[in-house]
N, C-alpha and C positions, 0 to 999 in steps of 0.2 A: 104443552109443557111436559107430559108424560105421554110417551109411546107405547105400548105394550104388546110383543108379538109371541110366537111361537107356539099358541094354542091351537088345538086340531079333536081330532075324534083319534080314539085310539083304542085296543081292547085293554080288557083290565090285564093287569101284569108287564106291561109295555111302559113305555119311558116316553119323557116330552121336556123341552129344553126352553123355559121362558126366557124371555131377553125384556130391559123394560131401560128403554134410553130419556133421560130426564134431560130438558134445556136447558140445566142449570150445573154448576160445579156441585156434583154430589160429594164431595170432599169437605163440604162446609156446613151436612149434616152429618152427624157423630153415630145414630143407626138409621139404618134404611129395610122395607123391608116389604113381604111379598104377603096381600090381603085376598080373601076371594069372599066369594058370596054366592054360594049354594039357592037353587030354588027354594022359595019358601024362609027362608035363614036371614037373619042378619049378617052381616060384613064382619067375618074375624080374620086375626091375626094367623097367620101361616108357619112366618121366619121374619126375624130379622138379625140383622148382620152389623157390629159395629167399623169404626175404619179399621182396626185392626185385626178384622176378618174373626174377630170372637163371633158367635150364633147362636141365638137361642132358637127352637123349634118347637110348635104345638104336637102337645101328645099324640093326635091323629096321623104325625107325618113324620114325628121320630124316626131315624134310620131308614128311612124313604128317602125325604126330599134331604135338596142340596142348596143351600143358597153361599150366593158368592159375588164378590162386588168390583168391579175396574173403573178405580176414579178417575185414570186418566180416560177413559171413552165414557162417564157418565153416565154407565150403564152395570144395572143390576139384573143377576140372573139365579132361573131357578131349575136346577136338574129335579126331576120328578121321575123315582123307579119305583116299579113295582106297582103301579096307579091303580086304584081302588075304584067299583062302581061311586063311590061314597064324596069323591075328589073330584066329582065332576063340579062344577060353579064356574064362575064368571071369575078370572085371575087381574088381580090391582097392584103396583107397587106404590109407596107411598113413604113416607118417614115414620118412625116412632119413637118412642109410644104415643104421643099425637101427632097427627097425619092434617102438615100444616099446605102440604101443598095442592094445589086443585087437581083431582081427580083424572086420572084418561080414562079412554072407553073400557078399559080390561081386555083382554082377552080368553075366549071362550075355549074351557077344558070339558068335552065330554067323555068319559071312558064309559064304556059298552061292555055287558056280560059274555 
């Protein structure tokens, strides 16, 4: 139901471009929005993005990350500049503020000192 790509190894300061395609009209949730999960850590909230491209963002990724959403391809994306050792975790999109639809694999952010 959820894809989730464009995770990689990268050093810190460097840039990575998630892409996370949903089998469903993501147009008929109102936000959507990008979760990860740090080793050790529970599962929080990253960004999310309503349909009218409003965004809220956690303080960790403030004027870093970018999130951004194409309803017509059902798919949500997340620019990530400037990456921190700290950003590394496991990357989920999901809806919010609850995250009604089942789960994909995430895809894996490590950034390197």
């Amino acid at each position: 139901q959820i894809l989730e790509s464009g995770g990689g190894l990268v050093q810190a300061g460097g840039s990575l471009r998630l892409s996370c395609t949903v089998a469903r009209e993501i147009n008929r949730f109102k936000r959507m929005a990008w979760y990860r999960r740090a080793p050790g850590k529970q599962r929080e909230l990253v960004a999310d993005v309503d349909n009218d491209e409003s965004a809220n963002y956690g303080d960790s990724v403030k004027g870093r990350f970018t999130i951004s959403r194409d309803n017509a391809r059902n798919t949500l994306y997340l620019q990530m500049n400037s990456l921190k050792t700290e950003d590394t975790a496991v990357y989920y999109c999901n809806t919010s503020p609850n995250a009604i639809l089942s789960w994909g694999q995430g895809t894996q952010v490590t950034v390197s000192s």
